[in-house]
C-alpha positions, 0 to 999 in steps of 0.5 A, a space after each residue: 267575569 272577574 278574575 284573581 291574580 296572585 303577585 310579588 313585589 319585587 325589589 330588583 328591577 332591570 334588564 338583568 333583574 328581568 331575565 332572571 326572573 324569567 328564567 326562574 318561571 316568573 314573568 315581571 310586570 308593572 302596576 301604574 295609575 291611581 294617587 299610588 306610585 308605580 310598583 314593580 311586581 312578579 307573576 308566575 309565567 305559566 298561569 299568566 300565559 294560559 289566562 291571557 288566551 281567555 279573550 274577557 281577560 283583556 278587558 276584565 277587571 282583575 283583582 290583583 293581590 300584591 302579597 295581601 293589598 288588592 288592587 283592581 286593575 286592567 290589563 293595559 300592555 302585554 309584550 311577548 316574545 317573537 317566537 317562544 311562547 313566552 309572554 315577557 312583560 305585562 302593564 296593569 293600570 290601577 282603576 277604581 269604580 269611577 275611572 273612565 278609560 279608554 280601551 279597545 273591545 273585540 267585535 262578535 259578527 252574528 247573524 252573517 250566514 244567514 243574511 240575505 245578501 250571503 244566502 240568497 244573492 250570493 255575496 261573500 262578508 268582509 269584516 274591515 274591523 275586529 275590535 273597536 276603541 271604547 270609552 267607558 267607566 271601568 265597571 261598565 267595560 262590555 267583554 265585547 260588542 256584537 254586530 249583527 250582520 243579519 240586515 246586510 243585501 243588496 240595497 244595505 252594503 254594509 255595517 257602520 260603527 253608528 248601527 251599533 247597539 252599545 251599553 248604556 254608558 259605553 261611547 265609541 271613540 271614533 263616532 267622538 272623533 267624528 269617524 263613521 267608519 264601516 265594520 263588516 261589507 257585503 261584497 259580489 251580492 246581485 239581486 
């Protein structure tokens, strides 16, 4: 899915610059990354707000049209308020189509409800992971990773980072660093 986001440069910068800004509906941000220097740009607030709920966004790559020059970026860093449903600052990196990056990528348990561990022993899913670190080329960035719970038993406990099925091309970071760390755990089964 790709995504279109309009924007402003804007001159001012700082605390007050900021708070102004926010005040007038606007919502600041930052593009960084590339042989290009950084540059400070505006969003509008509310339709920024509403398309960081979209769960792909945060791993998308967005077209960002800085009054007419498009980059393409991804969403690095988003800052919200503690309390307000405002979002206070946000980062983009400038990525192009060979860019490898790291980034972290949400996890979709499938099949946990009828695994024989849940459905016939009796045992409850733990999920101890809800979103794993990547490294890939920007372009082949996955919207999430699924993990399929369907094996979990008895004799199977649990689901490491190493059973995974990932696209071509898409590395997890800590099976690099030498970490199999378990992401879902079958709990309270008797056979």
């Amino acid at each position: 899915m790709s995504f279109e986001i309009n924007a402003q440069s804007r001159p001012a910068q700082g605390t007050g610059a900021s708070r102004r800004l926010r005040k007038a509906g606007r919502l600041p941000a930052v593009v960084y990354g590339g042989s290009k220097d950084a540059i400070a740009v505006s969003l509008d607030h509310n339709e920024m707000y509403y398309t960081l709920q979209d769960e792909k966004f945060h791993t998308a790559l967005i077209k960002l049209n800085v009054e007419g020059a498009i980059e393409q970026v991804l969403l690095r860093a988003v800052q919200y308020h503690p309390f307000k449903q405002q979002v206070l600052h946000v980062d983009f990196q400038r990525v192009d189509d060979a860019t490898k990056v790291e980034i972290k990528v949400p996890l979709h348990f499938v099949n946990g409800d009828t695994c024989l561990g849940v459905k016939l022993q009796g045992g409850s899913i733990a999920h101890a992971l809800n979103e794993v670190q990547i490294r890939a080329v920007a372009t082949k960035i996955p919207d999430y990773v699924e993990v399929d719970l369907g094996a979990l038993a008895v004799g199977n406990t649990a689901v490491h980072l190493s059973d995974l099925k990932l696209p071509e091309g898409v590395e997890l970071v800590s099976l690099l660093r030498g970490n199999d760390l378990a992401v879902a755990i079958l709990n309270g089964a008797k056979a």
